[in-house]
Every structure is written in C-alpha cells, then in structure tokens.
FIMINU-458941 format. One record per residue (C-alpha): x, z, y; residue in one letter. Coordinates in pm, whole numbers, plus 32768, in hexadecimal, padded with zeros to 4 digits. Each point is the difference from the previous one (the first is absolute). Example, Ala and Ser with C-alpha at 12.3 -4.5 7.8 and 13.67 -1.06 7.14 Angstrom:
BEGIN
84CE830C7E3Ea/80897FBE8158s/
//
This chain:
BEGIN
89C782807E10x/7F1E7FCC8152x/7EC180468002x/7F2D7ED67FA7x/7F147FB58141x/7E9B7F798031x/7FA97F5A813Ex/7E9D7FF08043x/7F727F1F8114x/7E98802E8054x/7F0180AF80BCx/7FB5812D80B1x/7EAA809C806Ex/7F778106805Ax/7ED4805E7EDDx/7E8A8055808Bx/7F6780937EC6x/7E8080437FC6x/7FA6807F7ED4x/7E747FDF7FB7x/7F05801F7ECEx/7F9C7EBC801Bx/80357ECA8101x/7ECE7FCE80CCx/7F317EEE7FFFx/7FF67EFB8109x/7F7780D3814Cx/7FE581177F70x/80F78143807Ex/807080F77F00x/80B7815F8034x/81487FF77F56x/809480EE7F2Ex/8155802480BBx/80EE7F3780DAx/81818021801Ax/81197F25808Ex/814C7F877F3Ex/81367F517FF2x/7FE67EC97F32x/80137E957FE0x/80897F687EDFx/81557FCA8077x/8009817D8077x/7F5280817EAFx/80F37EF87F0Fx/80FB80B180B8x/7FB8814E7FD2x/7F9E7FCB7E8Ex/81717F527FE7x/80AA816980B0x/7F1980E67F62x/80077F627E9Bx/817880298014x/80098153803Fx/7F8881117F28x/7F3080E580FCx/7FD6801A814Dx/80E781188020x/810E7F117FA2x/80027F5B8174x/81387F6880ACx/800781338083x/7FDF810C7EFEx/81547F8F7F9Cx/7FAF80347E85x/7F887EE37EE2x/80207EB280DEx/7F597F1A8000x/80497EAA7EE5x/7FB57F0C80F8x/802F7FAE8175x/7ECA7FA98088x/7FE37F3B8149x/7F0E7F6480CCx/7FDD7EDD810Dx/7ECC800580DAx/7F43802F8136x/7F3880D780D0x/7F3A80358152x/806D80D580E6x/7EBE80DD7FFAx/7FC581797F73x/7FEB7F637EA4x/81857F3D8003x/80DB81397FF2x/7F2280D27F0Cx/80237ECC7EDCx/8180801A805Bx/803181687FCEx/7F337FD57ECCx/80D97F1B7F7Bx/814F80C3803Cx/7F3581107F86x/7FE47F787EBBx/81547FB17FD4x/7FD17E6A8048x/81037F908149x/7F407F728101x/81037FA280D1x/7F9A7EA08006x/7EBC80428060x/7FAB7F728182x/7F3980858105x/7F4E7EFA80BBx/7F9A8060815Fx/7E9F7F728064x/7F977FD57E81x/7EFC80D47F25x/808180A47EA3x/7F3C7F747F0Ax/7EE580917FA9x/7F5880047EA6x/7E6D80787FC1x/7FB980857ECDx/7EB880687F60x/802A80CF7EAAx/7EB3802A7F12x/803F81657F77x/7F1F7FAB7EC9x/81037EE97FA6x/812D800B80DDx/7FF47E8A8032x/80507FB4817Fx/7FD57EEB8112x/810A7FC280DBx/7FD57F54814Ax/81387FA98098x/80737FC78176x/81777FA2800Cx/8091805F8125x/81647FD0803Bx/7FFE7FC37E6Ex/801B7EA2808Ex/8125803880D1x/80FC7FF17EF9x/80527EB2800Ax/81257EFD7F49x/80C880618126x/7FC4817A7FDEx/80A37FFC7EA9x/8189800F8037x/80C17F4C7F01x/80D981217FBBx/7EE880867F52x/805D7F1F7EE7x/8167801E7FD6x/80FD81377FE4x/80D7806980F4x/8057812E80DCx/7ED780D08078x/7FF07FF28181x/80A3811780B4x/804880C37EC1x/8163805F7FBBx/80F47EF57FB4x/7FEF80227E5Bx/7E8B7FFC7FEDx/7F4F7ED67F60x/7EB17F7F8018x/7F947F7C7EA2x/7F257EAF7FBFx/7EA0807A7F9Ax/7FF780107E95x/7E767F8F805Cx/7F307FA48124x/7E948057801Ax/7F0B7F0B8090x/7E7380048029x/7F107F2780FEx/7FD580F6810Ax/80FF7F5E80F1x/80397E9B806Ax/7FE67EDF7EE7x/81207F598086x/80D881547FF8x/7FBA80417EA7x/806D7E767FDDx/8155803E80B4x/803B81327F30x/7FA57F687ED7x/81187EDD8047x/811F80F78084x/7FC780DE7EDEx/80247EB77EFBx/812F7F6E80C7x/80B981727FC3x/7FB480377EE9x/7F0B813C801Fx/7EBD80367F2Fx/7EBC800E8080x/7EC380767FB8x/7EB57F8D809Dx/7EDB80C08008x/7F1F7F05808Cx/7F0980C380B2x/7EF87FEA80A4x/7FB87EBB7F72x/7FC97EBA80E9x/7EB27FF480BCx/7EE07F657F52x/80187E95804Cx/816D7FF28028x/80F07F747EECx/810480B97F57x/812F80628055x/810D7F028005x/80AA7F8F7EBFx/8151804D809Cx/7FB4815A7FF5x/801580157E6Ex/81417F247FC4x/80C580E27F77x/7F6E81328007x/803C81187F73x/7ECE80F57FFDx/7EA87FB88053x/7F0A812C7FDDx/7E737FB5806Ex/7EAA80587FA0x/7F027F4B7F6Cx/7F747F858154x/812A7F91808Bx/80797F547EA0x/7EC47F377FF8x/7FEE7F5C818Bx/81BF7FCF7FC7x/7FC97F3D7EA9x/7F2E7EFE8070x/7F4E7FFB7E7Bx/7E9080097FE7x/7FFB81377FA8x/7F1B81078112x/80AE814C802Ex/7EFB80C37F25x/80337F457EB5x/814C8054801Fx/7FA281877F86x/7EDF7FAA7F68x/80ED80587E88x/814580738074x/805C7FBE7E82x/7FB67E83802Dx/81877FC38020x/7FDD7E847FEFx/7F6C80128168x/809D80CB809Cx/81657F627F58x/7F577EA980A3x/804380C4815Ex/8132806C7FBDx/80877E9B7F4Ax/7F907F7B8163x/80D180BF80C9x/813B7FE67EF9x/7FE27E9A8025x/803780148199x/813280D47FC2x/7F9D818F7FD5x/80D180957EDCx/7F25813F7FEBx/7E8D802F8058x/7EF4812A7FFFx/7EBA7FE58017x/7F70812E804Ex/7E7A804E7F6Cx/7F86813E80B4x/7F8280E87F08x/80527F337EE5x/81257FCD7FFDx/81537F3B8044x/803A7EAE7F84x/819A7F977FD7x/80A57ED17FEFx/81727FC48011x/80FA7E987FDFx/812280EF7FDEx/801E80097E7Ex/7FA980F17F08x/7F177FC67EBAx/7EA480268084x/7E9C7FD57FB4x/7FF17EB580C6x/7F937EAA7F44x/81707FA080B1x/811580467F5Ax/80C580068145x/7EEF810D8091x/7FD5816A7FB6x/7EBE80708088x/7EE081137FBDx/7F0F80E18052x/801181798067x/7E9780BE801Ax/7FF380E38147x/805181528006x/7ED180FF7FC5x/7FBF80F58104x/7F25812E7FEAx/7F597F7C8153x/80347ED680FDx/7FF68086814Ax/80A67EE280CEx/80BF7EB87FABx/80717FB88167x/816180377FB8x/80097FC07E92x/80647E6E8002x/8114805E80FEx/8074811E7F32x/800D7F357EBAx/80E07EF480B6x/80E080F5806Bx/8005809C7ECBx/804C7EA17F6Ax/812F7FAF8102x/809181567FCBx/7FE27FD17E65x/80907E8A801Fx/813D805080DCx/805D81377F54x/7FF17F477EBCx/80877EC28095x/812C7FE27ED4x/7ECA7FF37EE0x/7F5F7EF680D3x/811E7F2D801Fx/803880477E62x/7EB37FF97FABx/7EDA7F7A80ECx/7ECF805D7F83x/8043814B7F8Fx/8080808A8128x/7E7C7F9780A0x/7F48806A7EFCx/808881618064x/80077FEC8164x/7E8C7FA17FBEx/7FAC81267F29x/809C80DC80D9x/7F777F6A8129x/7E8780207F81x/804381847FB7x/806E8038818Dx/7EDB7F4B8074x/7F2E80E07F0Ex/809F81218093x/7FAA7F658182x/7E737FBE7FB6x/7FD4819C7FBFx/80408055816Ex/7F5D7FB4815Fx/80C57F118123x/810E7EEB7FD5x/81458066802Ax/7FD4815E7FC5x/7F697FA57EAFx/815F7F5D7F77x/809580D07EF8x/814C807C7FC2x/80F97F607F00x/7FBA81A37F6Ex/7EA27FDE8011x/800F7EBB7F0Ax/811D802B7F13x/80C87EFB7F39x/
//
C-alpha cells in the first residue's frame, strides 16, 4: 500500500517574536523580555504538524533511514527572494515536509508575521504582512496536483498518489482557496478548511460555495461567529463551553451549507465536535453525532502560537490514517481525531516559538 499523502496549500512567513510581561499601553515603550525569529505561517506550521505528527521522533527523518514516516506531507506555496525565502525552505525539508512546490518569486517579500507573546499567559497577537503569500494564485496551482499520475522526472514505475486530504486556511488569495476548493470536489479529494484569519471587520463571509460539500471545517470561536452570520458575538460563544445547544446552532449552520464534519475549537476550554457522517451521538439529530471534549491540562501555558495549527495537523493526520473508520463510521473516527488532536496542541502550548513548538507523533502517543 502507498503512503497516504497530505497536500497542504498555504502560507509561509518568516516569524518576528517578542515576548513581553505585559503589552504596553498606548505611547508608552516597554523593554521586552526576549525576541527571536521563526519559520511559520499556518500553511508552513499545518505542514510540519502533518510530517512531524507522522513520524515518531525527530531522529526518524527521511534521512535517518529508520521508522518512516505514515504520511507524505507536501506543500504548495510562495516566497520572496530575500534572506528569509530559503531559510523557511530548508526548514521545511528539514522537517521531513517536500517543498518542492514551493516558488521563489524574484522582486517579492516572504511574508512576514509579528508576534507579541504575554509570558504571564502565553496568549499572543499576530500582525501579519503577506508578502508573496499572495502570489499563489488559481493559476499557480497545477491541476496535476489533484489527480495521480507519474511523478515528474522520477523513474518510469513511480506514481504520484491523489492527496488523501488537502489543507486550506485564509492566508493566501480568496479566489485560490475557491479554485482549490472546486478542483478538489470535481476529483474527488477531501478537504479541510481552516478558515483563518477570519474576514476583516466589515467584510461578509466567505462565500457559500466554499462549504458545498465539504469535508472538514476546523475554526475558533472568533472565526465561527463572523462565518455564521447568527446573532451570536464571538464571546458568548465560550461564555459555557457545556451550553451544547449553541454551539450545535453553529455547527447545524454550517451542516446545512454542505460541511459533513465541523470543530469548533474553544481555547482553554475545550473542543466542540460535530459530524453528518453517522454514528450514534449526543446530538438532538438523529442523523448527527456530535460532543464536547474539555482541553487538555498543562502544568503551565507558555505559548499558544502554534497550538491551533498543531491541533489541525494533528486532526488531518488522525482523519487520513483512519480514513476506513470514517468511511464505516463518521462520527467516531472525529471524535478521536479530536481527542487526540487536543492532547498535541496541549503538548505545543508548554514550549516557546511556532514551529519549533509542534510535537512529535512520540511526544503525544495514541
């Protein structure tokens, strides 16, 4: 049997990371604790989570020649030509994901991503300069990407598989993730949308098109309240993460435009489920199986930066490698890939940076 592959399209920056006490008040300068740089963006860190949730350590690279990895992970992006390009590149291939259809763009900036960590609670802000981010356009996305055949100048016998899943977020073009969205439904590959960041204040959501029919949609609170369109403000959402007939009132939204599974992710409360796939659940509908999973307790939150990228990953690599219990049983099969999901984003929140935060499939367990 191949080995299934994940094809992640997103974003790649380059992380500025402050870590401070406190933020400081309007006009007001404050020393900082530290300050490093990183690889990251949520395309690069879903990616990584995908190669290094797959493996067992990271002694088991590519390279090591010894417990390989479960899952192909691949990547389609962009970068600038500048000092920060190559460095997100060779972190990629580092971490076992191929990056071979990754683009340099001459006369374009990576993107760039500022982050400011409170060390007293780990929450971050994230300001966020794109870059050539917004280079990978409908055009940039070959349609080979969707279909198997023979891998380009590889020997004769050697096949290139259909993604068992494709990995989207908001960090490139709308209309890419559109034309993705469409060539994934018309061959027949799953998808799973991690709609973030969420449309600009003032804007609407995201076009209905982009839910008919899909197969995974993972998103915070934030995000779920501006995409439903209910009259519901993002903070009552976690007001009672027990309060399951609101939050199902999100999810039934989204069912009804098409989504078969979605996951509303709580912060530090938790994970809220919800799946069309089957399965005897807790939902009111007999035709859903939904629930809620309380988040993992950690000694100490020292950052969350990675931690909703990690838990997607996590997700992806739990839902393809149990991909014949999904098609048997829906709901199930997410219910686990949420629970074991939460405990490798509980893992990611107990160490500094993004990327280099992302734990190994090891480090988590089954």
């Amino acid at each position: 049997m191949p080995t299934p592959t994940i094809t992640i399209i997103g974003s790649l920056n380059t992380d500025l990371i402050t870590r401070t006490p406190r933020l400081p008040h309007p006009g007001e300068t404050l020393t900082a604790t530290s300050f490093s740089t990183g690889c990251g963006g949520k395309g690069c860190n879903q990616a990584v989570a995908c190669a290094r949730l797959s493996r067992s350590s990271s002694s088991s690279s590519p390279s090591s020649g010894d417990a390989p990895s479960l899952i192909t992970t691949r990547i389609l992006g962009a970068v600038g030509d500048d000092e920060f390009g190559g460095t997100l590149i060779e972190g990629l291939q580092r971490n076992g994901v191929d990056a071979s259809d990754v683009s340099v763009v001459k006369g374009q900036r990576t993107g760039v991503a500022v982050i400011v960590v409170e060390e007293d609670t780990g929450e971050n802000r994230i300001l966020l300069t794109p870059g050539a981010n917004f280079s990978v356009t409908p055009s940039s996305v070959p349609e080979a990407l969707f279909v198997e055949g023979k891998m380009e100048e590889k020997e004769e016998e050697e096949k290139k598989e259909k993604p068992a899943l494709m990995i989207l977020q908001l960090e490139i073009p709308l209309e890419t993730v559109m034309h993705v969205c469409q060539r994934a439904r018309a061959n027949g590959v799953p998808v799973l949308l991690n709609p973030a960041p969420a449309p600009a204040e003032g804007k609407k959501g995201l076009p209905v098109d982009v839910f008919m029919g899909l197969e995974h949609l993972i998103l915070n609170e934030t995000e779920a309240g501006m995409l439903s369109g209910l009259d519901l403000p993002p903070p009552s959402l976690s007001s009672s993460p027990h309060d399951k007939a609101r939050l199902a009132d999100i999810c039934h939204h989204f069912h009804r435009l098409g989504v078969m599974n979605v996951v509303l992710t709580l912060g530090a409360r938790g994970v809220y489920w919800s799946s069309s796939g089957g399965g005897g659940g807790s939902s009111s509908s007999s035709k859903l199986d939904s629930g809620f999973i309380p988040a993992t307790t950690v000694p100490k939150v020292v950052d969350t930066t990675a931690a909703g990228d990690t838990f997607v990953g996590a997700y992806a690599v739990a839902v393809v490698l149990s991909g014949e219990e999904e098609e048997e049983g829906g709901g199930g099969g997410v219910r686990r890939a949420v629970e074991w999901a939460n405990r490798a984003a509980g893992k990611c929140v107990m160490k500094e940076g993004a990327m280099e935060a992302i734990p190994w499939r090891g480090e988590v367990g089954l």
